[in-house]
N, CA, C and O of each residue as an XYZ file, in Angstrom:
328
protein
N      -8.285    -10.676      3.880
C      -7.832    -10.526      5.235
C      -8.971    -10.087      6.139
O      -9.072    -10.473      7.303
N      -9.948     -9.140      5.461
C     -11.402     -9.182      6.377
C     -11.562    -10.171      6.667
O     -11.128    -10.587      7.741
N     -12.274    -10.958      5.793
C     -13.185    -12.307      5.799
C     -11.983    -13.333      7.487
O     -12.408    -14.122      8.331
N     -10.761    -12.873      7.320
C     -10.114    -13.779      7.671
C     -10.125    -13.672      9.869
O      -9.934    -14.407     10.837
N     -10.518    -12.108      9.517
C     -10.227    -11.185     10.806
C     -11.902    -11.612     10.905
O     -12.079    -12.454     11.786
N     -12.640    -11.374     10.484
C     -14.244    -11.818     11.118
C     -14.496    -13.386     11.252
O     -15.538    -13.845     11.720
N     -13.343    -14.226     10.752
C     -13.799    -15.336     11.065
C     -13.223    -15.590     12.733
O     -13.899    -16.265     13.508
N     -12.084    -15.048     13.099
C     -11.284    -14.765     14.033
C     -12.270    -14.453     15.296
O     -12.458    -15.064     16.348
N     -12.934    -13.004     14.653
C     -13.798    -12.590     15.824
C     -14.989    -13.498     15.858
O     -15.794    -13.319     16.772
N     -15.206    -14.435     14.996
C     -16.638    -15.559     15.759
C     -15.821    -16.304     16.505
O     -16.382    -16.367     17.599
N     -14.807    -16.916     16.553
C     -14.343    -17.814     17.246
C     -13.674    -17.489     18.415
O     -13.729    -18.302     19.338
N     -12.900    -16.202     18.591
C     -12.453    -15.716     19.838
C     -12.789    -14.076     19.898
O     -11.766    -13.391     19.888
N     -14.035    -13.337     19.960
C     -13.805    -12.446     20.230
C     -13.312    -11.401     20.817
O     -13.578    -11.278     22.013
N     -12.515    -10.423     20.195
C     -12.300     -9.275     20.953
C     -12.455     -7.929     20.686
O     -13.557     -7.735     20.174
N     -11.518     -6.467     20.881
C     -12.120     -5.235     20.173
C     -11.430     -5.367     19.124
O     -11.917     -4.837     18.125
N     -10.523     -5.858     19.009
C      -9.376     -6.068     17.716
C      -8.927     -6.930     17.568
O      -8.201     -7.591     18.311
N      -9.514     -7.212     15.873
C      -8.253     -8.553     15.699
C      -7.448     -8.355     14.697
O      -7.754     -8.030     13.549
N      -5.547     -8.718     15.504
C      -5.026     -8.754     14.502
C      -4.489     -9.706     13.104
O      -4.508    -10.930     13.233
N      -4.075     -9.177     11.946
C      -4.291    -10.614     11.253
C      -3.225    -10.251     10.148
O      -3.225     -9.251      9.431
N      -2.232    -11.386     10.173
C      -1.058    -11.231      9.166
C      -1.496    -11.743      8.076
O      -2.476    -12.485      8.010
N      -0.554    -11.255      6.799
C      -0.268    -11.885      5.290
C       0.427    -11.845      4.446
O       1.492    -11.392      4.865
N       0.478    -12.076      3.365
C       1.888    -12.062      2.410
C       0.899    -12.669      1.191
O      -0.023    -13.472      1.046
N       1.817    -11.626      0.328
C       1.454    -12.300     -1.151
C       3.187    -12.273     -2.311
O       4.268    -11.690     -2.223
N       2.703    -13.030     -3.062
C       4.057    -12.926     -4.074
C       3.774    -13.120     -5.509
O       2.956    -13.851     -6.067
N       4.812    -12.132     -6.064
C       4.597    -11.966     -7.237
C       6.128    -12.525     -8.083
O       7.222    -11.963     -8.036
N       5.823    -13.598     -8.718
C       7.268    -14.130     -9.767
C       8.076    -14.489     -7.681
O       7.696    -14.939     -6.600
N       9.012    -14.031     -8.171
C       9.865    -14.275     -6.402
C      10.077    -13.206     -5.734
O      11.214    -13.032     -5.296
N       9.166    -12.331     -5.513
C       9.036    -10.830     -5.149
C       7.848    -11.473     -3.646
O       6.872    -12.183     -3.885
N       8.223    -11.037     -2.239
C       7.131    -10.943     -1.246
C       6.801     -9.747     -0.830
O       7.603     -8.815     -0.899
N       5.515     -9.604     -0.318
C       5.414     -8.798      0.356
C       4.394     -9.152      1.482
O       3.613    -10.094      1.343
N       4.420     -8.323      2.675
C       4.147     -8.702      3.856
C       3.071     -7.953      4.054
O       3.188     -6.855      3.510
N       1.827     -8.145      4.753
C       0.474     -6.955      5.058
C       0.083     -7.261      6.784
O      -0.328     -8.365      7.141
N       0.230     -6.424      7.487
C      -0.139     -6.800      8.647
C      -1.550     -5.439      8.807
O      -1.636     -4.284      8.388
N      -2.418     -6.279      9.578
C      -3.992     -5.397      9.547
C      -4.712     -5.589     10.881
O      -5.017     -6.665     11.396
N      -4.890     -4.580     11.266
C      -5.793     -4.491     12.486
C      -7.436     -4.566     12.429
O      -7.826     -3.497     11.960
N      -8.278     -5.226     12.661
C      -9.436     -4.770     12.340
C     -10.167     -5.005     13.341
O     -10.109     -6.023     14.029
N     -11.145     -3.780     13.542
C     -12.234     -3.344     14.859
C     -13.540     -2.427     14.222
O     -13.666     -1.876     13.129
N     -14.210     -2.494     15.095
C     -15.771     -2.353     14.474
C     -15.931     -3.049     13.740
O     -15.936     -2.887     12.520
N     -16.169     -4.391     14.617
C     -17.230     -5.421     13.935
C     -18.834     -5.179     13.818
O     -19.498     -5.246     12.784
N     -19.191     -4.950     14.833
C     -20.486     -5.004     15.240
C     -21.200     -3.280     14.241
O     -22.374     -3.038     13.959
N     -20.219     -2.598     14.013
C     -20.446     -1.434     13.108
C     -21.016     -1.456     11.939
O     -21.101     -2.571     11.422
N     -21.541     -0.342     11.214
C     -22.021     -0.993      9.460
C     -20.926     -0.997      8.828
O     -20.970     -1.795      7.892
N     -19.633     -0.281      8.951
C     -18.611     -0.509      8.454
C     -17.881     -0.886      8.870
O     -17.334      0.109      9.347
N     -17.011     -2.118      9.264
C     -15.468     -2.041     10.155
C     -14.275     -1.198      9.164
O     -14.117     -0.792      8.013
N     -13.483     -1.265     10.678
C     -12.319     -0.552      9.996
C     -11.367     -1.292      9.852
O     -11.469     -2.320     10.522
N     -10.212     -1.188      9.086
C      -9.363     -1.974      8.755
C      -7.811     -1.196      8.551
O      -7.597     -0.524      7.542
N      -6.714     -1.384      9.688
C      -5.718     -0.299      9.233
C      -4.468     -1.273      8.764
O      -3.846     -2.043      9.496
N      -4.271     -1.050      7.420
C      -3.442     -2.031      6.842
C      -1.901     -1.483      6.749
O      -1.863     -0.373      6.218
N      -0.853     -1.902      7.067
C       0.665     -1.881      7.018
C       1.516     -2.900      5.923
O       2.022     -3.999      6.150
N       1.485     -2.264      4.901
C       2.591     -3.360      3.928
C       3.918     -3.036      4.198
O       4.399     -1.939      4.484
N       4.489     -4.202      4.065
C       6.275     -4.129      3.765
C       6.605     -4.052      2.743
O       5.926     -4.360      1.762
N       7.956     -3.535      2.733
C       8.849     -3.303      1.349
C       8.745     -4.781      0.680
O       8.520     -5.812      1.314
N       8.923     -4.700     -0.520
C       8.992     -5.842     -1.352
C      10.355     -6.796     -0.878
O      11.350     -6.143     -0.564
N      10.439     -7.989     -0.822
C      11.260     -8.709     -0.278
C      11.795     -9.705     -1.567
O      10.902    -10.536     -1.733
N      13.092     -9.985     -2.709
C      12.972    -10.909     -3.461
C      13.835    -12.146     -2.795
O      14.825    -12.181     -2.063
N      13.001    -13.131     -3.389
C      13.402    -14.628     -3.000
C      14.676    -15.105     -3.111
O      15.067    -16.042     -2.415
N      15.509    -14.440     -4.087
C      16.703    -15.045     -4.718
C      17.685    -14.062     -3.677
O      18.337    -14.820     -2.958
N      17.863    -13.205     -3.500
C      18.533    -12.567     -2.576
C      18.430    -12.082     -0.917
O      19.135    -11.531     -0.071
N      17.015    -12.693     -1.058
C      16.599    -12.120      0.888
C      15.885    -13.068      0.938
O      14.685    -12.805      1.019
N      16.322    -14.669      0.910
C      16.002    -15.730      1.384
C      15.491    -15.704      2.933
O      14.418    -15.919      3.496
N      16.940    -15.292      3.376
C      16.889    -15.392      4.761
C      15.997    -14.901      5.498
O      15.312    -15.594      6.250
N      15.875    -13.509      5.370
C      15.323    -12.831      5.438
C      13.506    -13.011      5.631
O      12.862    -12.815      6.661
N      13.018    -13.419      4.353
C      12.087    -14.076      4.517
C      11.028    -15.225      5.465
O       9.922    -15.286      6.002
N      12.218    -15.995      5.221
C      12.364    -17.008      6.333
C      12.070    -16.605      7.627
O      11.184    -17.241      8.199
N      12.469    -15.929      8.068
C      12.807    -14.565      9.298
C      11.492    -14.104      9.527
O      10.738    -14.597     10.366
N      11.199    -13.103      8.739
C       9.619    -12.893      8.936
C       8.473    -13.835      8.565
O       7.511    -13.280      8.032
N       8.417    -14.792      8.696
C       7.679    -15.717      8.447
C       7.283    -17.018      9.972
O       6.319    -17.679     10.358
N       9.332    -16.675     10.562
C       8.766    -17.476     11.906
C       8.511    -16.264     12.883
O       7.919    -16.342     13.959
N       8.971    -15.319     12.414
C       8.308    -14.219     13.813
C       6.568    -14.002     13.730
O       5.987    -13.516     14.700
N       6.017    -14.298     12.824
C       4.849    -14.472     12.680
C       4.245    -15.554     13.625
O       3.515    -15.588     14.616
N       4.824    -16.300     12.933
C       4.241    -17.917     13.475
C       3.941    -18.128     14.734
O       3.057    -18.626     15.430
N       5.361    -17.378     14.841
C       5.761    -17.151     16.463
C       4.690    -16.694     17.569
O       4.234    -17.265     18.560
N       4.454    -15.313     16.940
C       3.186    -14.424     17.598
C       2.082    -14.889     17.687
O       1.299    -14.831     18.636
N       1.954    -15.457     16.521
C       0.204    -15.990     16.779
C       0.035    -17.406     16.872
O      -1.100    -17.781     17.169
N       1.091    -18.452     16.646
C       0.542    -19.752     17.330
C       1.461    -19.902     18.751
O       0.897    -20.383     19.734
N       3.131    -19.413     18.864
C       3.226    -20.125     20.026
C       3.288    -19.337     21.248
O       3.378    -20.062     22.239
N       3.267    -17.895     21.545
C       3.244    -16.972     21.914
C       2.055    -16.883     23.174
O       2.192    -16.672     24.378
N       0.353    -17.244     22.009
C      -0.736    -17.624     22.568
C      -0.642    -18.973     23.649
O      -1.256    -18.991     24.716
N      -0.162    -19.585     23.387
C      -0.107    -21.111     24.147
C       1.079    -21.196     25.146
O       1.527    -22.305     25.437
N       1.561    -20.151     25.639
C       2.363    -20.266     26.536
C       3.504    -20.734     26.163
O       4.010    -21.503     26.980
N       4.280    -20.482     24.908
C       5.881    -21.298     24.514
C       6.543    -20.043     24.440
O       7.479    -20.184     23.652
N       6.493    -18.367     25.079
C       7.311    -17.302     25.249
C       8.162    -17.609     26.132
O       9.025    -16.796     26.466
């Protein structure tokens, strides 16, 4: 999610970029949302927020759910579709 947030800041810089994710384990999700600033620093910082574990077989929906509110924020949000 660094690598992902510094590729972010070559292409649109700012003081912060934010940058979503998710990983899964068997049908278990979980969600990581991360702020990261001090680029230009020897260290950046990085303040990371996980979600509760989410399973596939019972919080389908759910999933689903946080997945377009994402989408939402960072592709159509930016382009004027609020």
């Amino acid at each position: 999610m660094l690598v992902a947030a510094w590729l972010n800041q070559q292409h649109q810089p700012k003081t912060e970029q934010e940058i979503f994710g998710c990983y899964t384990i068997s049908d278990t999700w979980t969600f990581v949302h991360s702020i990261v600033s001090g680029f230009e620093d020897d260290y950046p910082l990085m303040v990371t927020e996980i979600s509760r574990k989410y399973t596939q077989k019972t919080e389908a929906e759910t999933i689903f759910q946080i997945l377009k509110s994402i989408v939402w924020l960072k592709v159509c949000v930016p382009f004027g579709f609020a």
